[in-house]
FILO-596034 format. One record per residue (C-alpha): residue number from 0; residue in one letter; x, y, z. Coordinates in Angstrom, 2 decimals. Each point is the difference from the previous one (the first is absolute). Example, Ala and Ser with C-alpha at 12.3 -4.5 7.8 and 13.67 -1.06 7.14 Angstrom:
VEXMI   num   residu        c1        c2        c3
VEXMI     0        A     12.30     -4.50      7.80
VEXMI     1        S      1.37      3.44     -0.66
***
This chain:
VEXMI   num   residu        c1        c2        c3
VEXMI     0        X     31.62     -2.32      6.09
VEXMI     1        X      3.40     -1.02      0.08
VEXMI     2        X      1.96     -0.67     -3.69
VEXMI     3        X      0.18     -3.41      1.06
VEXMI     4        X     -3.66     -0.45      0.66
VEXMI     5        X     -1.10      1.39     -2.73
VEXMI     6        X      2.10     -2.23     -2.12
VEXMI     7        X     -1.51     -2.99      1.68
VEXMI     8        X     -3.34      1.23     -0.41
VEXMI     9        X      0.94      0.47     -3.84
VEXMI    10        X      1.34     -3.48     -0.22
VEXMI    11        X     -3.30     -1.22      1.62
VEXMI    12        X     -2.90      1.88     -2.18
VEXMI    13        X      1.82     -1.81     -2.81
VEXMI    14        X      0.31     -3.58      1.21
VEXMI    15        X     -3.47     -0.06      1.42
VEXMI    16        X     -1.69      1.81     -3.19
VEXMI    17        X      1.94     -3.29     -1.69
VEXMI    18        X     -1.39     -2.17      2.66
VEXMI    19        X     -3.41      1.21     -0.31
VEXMI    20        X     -0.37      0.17     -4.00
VEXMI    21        X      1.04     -3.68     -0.21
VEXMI    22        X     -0.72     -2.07      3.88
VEXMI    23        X     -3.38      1.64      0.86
VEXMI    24        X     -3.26     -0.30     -2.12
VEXMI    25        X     -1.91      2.81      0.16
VEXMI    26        X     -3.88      0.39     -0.84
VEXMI    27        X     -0.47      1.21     -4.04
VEXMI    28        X      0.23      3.12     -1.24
VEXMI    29        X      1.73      1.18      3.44
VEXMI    30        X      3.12      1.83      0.37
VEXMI    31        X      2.29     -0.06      2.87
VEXMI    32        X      3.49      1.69      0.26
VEXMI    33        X      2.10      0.96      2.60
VEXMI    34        X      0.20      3.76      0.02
VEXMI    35        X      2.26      0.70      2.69
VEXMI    36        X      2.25     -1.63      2.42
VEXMI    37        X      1.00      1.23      3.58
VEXMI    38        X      2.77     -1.65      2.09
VEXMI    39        X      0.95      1.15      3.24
VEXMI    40        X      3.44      0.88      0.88
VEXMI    41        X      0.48     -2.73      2.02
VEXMI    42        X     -1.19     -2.18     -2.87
VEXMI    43        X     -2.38     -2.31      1.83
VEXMI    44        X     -3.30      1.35     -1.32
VEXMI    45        X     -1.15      0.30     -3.56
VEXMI    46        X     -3.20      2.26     -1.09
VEXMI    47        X     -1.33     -1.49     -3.21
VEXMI    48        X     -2.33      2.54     -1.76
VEXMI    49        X     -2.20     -1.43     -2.70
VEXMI    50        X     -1.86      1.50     -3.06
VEXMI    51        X     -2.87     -2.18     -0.35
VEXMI    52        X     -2.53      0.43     -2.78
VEXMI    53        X     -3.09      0.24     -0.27
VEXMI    54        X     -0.31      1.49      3.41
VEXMI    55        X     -2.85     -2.51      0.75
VEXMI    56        X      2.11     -3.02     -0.61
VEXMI    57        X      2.21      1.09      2.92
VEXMI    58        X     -1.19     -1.94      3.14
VEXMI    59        X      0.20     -3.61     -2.12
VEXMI    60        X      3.06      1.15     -0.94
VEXMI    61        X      1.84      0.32      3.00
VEXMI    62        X     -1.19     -3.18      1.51
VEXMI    63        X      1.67     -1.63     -2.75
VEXMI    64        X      3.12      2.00      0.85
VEXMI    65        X     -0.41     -0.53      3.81
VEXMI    66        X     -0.09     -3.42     -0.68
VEXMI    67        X      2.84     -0.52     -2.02
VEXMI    68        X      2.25      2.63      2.03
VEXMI    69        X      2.01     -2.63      1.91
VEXMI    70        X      1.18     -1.67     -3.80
VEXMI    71        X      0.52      3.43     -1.20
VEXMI    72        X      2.88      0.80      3.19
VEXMI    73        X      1.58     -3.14     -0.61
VEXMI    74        X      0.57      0.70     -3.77
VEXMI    75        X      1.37      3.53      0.75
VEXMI    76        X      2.00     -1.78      3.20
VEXMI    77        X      1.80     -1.94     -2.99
VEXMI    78        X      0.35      3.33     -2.51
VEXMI    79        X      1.49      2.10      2.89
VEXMI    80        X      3.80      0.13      1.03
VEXMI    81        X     -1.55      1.33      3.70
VEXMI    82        X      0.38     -1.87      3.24
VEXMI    83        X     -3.66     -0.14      1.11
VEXMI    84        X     -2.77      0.96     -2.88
VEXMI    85        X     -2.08      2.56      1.18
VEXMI    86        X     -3.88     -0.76      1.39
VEXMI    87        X     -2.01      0.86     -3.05
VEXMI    88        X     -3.27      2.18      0.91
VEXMI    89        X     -3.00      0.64     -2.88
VEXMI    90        X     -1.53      3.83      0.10
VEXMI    91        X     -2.06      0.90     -3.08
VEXMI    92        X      1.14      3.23     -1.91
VEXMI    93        X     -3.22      2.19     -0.65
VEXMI    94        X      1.33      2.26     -2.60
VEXMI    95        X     -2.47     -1.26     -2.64
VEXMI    96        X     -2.38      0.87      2.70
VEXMI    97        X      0.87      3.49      0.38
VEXMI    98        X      0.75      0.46     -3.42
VEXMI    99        X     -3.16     -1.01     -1.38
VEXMI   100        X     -1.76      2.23      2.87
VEXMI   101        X      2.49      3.20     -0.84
VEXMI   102        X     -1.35     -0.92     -3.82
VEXMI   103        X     -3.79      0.42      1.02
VEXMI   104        X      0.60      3.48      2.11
VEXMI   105        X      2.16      1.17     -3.33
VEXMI   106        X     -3.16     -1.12     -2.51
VEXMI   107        X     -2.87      1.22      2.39
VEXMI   108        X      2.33      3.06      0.17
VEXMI   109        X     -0.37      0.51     -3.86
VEXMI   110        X     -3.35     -0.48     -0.83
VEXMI   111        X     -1.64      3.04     -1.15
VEXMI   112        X     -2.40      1.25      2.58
VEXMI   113        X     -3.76     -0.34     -1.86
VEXMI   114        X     -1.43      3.42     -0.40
VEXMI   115        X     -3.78      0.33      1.38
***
């Protein structure tokens, strides 16, 4: 990714991490961050990925998001210095996902085999 890209996508992890904690209500004891930004060189498309936990709360979740997308390009159309804001698209980062399955593999590694 070009330095400029990547300083755009910097600029909007931050502003929409802002926009999220204090616009968008999200259901209790969820947490949803944006992880991960990626612009393309061109600047016209914007990959949002988002942390959300629990895992299960995830679909709800991004229909709230989906809904309130349109508001959320408009605020970052007023915090950029850009000509055009870039089309914001939602993917869901899975690390927890494959972190907590790497965790069960490592734990079902370690237990001691019973002895017959």
């Amino acid at each position: 990714m070009p330095k400029r890209a990547e300083q755009i996508a910097e600029v909007i992890q931050r502003k929409l991490n802002d926009f999220f904690i204090r616009e968008i209500e999200f259901p209790r004891d969820s947490l949803v961050t944006i992880t991960n930004v990626r612009v393309t060189p061109d600047l016209k498309h914007a990959i949002l990925l988002l942390s959300i936990l629990p895992i299960t709360k995830t679909g709800t979740v991004l229909k709230i998001i989906t809904k309130r997308l349109g508001q959320a390009r408009r605020f970052l159309s007023q915090q950029l210095t850009t000509r055009q804001c870039p089309e914001l698209k939602l993917a869901v980062d899975d690390f927890a996902l494959k972190n907590r399955k790497i965790e069960k593999l490592l734990a079902d590694i370690k237990k001691p085999e019973s002895l017959n």
